[in-house]
C-alpha positions in Angstrom: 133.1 -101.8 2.0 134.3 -99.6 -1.3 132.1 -99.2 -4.1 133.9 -98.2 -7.3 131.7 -96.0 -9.5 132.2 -94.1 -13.5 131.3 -90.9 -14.8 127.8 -91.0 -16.1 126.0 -87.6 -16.4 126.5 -84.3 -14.5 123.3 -84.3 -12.6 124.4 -87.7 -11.2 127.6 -86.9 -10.2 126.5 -83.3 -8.3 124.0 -85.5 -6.3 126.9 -88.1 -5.6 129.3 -86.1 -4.2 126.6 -84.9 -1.7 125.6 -88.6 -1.3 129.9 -89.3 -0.8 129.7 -86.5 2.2 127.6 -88.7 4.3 128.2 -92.5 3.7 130.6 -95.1 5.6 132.1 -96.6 2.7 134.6 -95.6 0.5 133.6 -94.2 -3.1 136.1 -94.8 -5.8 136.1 -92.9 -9.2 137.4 -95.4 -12.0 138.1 -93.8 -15.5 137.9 -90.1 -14.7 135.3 -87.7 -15.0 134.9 -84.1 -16.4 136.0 -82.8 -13.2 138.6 -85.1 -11.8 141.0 -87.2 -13.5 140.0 -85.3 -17.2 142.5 -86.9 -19.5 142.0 -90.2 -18.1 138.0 -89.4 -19.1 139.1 -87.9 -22.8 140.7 -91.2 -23.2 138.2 -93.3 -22.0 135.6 -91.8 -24.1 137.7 -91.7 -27.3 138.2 -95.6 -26.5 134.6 -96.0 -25.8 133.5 -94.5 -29.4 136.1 -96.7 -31.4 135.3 -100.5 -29.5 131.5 -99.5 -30.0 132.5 -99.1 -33.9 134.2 -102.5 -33.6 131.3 -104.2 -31.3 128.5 -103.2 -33.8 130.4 -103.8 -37.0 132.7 -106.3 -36.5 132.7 -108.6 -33.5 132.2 -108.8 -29.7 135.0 -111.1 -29.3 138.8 -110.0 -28.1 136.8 -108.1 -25.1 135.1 -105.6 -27.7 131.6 -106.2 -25.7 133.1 -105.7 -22.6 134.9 -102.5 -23.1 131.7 -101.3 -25.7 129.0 -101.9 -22.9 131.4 -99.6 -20.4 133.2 -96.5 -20.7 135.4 -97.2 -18.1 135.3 -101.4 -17.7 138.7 -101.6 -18.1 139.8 -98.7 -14.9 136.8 -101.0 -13.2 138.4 -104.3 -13.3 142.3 -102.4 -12.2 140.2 -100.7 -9.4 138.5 -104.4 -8.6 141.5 -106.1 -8.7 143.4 -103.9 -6.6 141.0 -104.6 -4.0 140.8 -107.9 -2.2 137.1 -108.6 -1.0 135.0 -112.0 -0.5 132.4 -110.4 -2.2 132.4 -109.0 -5.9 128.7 -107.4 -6.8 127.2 -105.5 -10.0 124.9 -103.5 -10.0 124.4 -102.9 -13.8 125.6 -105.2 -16.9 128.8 -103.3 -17.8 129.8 -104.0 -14.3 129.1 -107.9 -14.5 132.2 -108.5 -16.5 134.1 -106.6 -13.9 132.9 -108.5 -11.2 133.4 -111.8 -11.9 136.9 -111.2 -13.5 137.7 -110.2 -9.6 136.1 -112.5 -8.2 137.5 -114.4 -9.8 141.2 -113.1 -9.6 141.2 -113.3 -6.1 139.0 -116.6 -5.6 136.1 -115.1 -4.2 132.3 -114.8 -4.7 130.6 -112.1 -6.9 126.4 -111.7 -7.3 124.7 -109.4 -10.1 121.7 -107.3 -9.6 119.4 -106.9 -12.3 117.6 -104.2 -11.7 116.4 -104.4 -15.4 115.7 -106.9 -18.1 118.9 -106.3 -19.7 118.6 -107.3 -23.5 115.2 -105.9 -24.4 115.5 -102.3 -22.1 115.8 -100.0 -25.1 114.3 -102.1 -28.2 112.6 -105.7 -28.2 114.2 -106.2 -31.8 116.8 -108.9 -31.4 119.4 -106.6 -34.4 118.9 -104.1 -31.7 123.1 -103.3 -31.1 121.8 -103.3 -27.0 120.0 -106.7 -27.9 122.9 -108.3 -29.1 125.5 -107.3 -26.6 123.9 -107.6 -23.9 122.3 -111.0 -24.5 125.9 -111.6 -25.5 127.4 -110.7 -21.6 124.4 -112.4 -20.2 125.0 -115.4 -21.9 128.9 -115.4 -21.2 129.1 -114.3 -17.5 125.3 -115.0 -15.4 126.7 -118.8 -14.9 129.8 -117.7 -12.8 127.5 -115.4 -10.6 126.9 -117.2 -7.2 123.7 -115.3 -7.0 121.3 -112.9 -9.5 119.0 -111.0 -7.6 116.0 -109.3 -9.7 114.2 -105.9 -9.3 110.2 -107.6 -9.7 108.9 -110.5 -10.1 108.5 -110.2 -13.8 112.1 -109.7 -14.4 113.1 -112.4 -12.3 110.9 -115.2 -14.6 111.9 -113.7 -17.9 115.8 -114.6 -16.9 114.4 -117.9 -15.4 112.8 -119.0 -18.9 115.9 -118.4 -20.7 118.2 -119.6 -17.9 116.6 -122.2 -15.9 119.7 -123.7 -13.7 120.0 -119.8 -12.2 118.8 -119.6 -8.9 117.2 -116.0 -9.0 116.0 -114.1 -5.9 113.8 -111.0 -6.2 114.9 -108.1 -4.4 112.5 -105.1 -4.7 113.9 -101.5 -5.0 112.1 -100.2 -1.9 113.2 -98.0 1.0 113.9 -97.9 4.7 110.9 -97.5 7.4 112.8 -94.3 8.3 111.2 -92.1 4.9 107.9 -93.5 5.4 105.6 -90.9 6.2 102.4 -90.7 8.3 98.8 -89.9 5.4 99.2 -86.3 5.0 95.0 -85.0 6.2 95.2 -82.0 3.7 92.5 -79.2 3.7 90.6 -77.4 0.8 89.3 -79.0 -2.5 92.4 -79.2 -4.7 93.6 -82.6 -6.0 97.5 -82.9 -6.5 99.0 -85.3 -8.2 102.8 -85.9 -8.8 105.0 -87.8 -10.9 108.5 -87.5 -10.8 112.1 -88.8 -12.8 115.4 -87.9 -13.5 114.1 -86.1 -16.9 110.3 -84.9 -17.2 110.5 -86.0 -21.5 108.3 -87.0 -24.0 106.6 -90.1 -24.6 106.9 -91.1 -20.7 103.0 -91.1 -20.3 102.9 -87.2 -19.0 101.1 -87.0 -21.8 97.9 -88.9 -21.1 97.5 -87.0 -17.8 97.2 -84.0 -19.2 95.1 -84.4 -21.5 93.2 -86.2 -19.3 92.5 -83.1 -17.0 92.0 -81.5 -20.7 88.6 -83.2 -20.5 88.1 -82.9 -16.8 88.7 -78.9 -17.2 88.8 -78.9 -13.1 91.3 -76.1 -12.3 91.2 -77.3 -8.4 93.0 -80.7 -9.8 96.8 -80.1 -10.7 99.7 -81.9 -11.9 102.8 -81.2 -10.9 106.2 -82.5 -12.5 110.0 -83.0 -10.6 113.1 -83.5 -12.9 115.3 -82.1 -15.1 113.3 -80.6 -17.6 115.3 -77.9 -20.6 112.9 -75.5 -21.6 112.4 -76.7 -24.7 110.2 -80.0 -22.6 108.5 -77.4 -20.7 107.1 -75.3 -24.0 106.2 -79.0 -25.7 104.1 -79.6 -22.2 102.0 -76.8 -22.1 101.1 -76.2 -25.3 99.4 -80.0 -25.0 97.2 -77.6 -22.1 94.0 -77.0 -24.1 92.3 -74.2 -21.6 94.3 -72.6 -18.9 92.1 -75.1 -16.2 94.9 -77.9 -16.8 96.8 -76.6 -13.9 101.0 -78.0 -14.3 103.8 -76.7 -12.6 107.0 -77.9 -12.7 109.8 -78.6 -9.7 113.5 -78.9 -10.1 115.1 -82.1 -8.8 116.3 -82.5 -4.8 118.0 -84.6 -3.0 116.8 -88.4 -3.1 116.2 -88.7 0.5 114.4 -85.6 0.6 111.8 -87.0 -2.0 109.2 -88.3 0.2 108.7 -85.7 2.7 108.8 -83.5 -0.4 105.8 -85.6 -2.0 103.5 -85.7 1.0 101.9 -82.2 -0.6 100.6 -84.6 -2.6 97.5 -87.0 -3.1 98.0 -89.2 -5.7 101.6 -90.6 -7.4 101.3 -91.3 -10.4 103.4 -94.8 -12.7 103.3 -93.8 -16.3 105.1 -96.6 -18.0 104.5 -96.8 -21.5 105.2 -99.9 -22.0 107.6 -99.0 -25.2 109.8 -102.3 -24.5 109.3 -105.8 -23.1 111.7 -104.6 -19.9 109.3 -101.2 -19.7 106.5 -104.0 -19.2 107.6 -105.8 -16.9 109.6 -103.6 -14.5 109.0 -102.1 -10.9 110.1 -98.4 -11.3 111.8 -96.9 -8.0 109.1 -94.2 -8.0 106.0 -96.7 -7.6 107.6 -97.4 -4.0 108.5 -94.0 -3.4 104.7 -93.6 -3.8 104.1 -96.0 -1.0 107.0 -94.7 1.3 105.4 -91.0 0.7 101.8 -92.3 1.8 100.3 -91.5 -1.5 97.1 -93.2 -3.6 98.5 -94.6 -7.0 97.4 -94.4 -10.9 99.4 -96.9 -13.0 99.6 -97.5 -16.8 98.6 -101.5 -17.4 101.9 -102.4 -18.0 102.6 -106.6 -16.6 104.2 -105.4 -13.8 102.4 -102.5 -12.6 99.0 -104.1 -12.9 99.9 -107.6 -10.6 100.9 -104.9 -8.1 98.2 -103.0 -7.8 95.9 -106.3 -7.9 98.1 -108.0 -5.3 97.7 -105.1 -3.7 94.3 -104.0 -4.0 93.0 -100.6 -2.6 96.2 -99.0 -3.4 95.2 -97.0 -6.5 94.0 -97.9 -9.6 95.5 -99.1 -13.1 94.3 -97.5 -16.3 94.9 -98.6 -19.9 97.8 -96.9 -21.4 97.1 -94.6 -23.9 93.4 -94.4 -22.8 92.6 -91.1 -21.5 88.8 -91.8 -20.8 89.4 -94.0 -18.5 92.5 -92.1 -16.6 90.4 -88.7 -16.6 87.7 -91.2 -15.3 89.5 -92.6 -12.2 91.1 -88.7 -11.4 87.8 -87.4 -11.3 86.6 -90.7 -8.7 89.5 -90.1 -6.8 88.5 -85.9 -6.9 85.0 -86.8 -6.0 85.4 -89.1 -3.4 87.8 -88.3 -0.5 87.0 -91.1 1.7 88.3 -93.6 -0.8 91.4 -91.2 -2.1 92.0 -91.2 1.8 91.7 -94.9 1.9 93.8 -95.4 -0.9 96.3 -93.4 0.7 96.1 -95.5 4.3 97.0 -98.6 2.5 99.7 -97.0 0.7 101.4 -95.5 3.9 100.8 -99.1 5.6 102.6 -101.5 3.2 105.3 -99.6 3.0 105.8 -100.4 6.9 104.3 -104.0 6.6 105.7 -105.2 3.3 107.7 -103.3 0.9 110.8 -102.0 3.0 114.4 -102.1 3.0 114.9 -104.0 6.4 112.5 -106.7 4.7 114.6 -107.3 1.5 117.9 -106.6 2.8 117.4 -109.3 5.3 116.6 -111.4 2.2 119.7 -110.2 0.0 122.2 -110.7 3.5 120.7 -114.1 3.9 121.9 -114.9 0.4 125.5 -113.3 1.1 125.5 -115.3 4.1 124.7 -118.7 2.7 127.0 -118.3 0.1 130.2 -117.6 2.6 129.3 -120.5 4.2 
């Protein structure tokens, strides 16, 4: 198997060339980066900037959407096509071009994974530029995928509604039995709770916590923050603080699989969505089953998604109305107050990640779908 990957940000590619060090498939850089391949990269970035100007003023005909949704779609598709597979698989939407252009090319099968709600994942308005090209791709290249696979359930009946002859799977963004970790029985009166990203930013819901434990003023219940976060983020989060009893620390970002037995010193995870954009409503977020693979209680903003999961799955946490700190700082201080329940909470957390949401569950699902359509 070779996966062919693009330059995205610098975090990401420090933690994939640690991730490269210890996989059985073969990584292949497409488009160069700032550290390998640099003028290919300059190119690729000056050509990005001038089909975007095209794509947004002009036309996304004569493969202007293709090349304006990804930097480097066109080394993708020369890396794809140099590479004879039965299988051709995306993973986001400036890779679904690439995929079925190889697939077809070589007359074999390609799939898509929407791990998002493409069209309406940065604004719901249909001028939006991201709107319009990627309801554009969708519209041109889902019918030649053998399979789409969604990340939640919500995602999965939004593209059924607009596409009804696609025969969508879901496919949830868990992890492997192997990280799941036994209810941590932690000593002494503090609550902990955690929320984590790849940026700690504003407007991500971090903001309703704390001023939630604002009006709990309970020094023995912290927060604590993992991500990249400049220091300009960390000033704007504590000066929300409004007595030195809002207890927030911060913690730099680690190694993926090092995340849950990193969050066991924890009792509570906690899904902020704010809801900011149809997609934001109606997503899964990796971190809500990290949660579960670390054995921790959860708090989740109402969102659609969030809330059928916490009442399909009931004694897992708690859902609060977003935006409505009364009631967060109300279920905190439950949670605080009664053990036996955070405890319980916790329990059933630990336990569906080894009865329900796992990796060897859905990846039997998605090889069953490879396997059927090989025939």
């Amino acid at each position: 198997m070779a996966v062919i990957y693009s330059f995205w940000t610098h975090w990401a590619w420090a933690m994939d060339q640690q991730l490269f060090a210890n996989v059985s498939w073969k990584p292949i850089l497409a488009g160069g980066s700032p550290y390998q391949d640099k003028i290919e990269y300059l190119f690729t970035r000056l050509r990005f900037k001038f089909v975007n100007l095209i794509a947004n003023k002009l036309t996304f005909k004569l493969g202007m959407a293709e090349m304006a949704k990804g930097r480097a779609s066109v080394e993708l598709l020369r890396k794809a096509k140099s590479i004879k597979a039965h299988f051709y698989i995306a993973h986001n939407l400036a890779a679904l071009p690439v995929a079925v252009k190889a697939a077809k090319y070589h007359k074999a099968k390609c799939g898509f994974d929407a791990e998002d709600f493409h069209r309406q994942e940065v604004s719901d308005s249909p001028l939006d530029f991201n709107h319009r090209i990627s309801s554009f791709i969708e519209d041109k290249y889902f019918s030649y995928c053998d399979y789409i696979t969604a990340a939640s359930p919500l995602i999965a009946k939004a593209y059924q509604q607009l596409y009804p002859n696609l025969n969508l799977t879901v496919i949830n963004n868990v992890f492997e039995i192997k990280y799941a970790q036994p209810v941590n029985e932690r000593t002494g009166d503090k609550l902990k709770l955690f929320w984590f990203s790849q940026t700690i930013g504003k407007n991500r819901g971090i903001e309703d916590v704390i001023e939630a434990l604002n009006m709990l003023e309970n020094e023995a219940i912290e927060i604590h923050l993992l991500g990249n976060c400049s220091e300009e983020s960390q000033r704007y989060f504590i000066s929300l603080k409004k007595s030195d009893k809002s207890v927030l620390h911060f913690h730099k970002p680690i190694p993926s699989e090092e995340i849950f037995s990193f969050s066991t010193q924890f009792d509570i995870g906690l899904a902020l969505e704010p809801g900011f954009c149809y997609n934001n409503k109606i997503a899964l977020s990796n971190k809500l089953f990290s949660y579960l693979t670390s054995g921790l209680a959860i708090i989740a903003s109402d969102t659609a998604a969030q809330k059928a999961f916490v009442e399909e799955n009931k004694g897992v946490g708690f859902v609060y109305k977003i935006g409505n700190t009364d009631e967060l700082a109300s279920q905190i201080a439950y949670l605080f107050n009664n053990r036996v329940a955070l405890r319980e909470c916790k329990t059933k957390a630990a336990q569906l990640a080894i009865d329900k949401y796992n990796w060897e569950m859905e990846s039997s699902k998605f090889l069953n779908i490879i396997s059927n359509k090989l025939g």
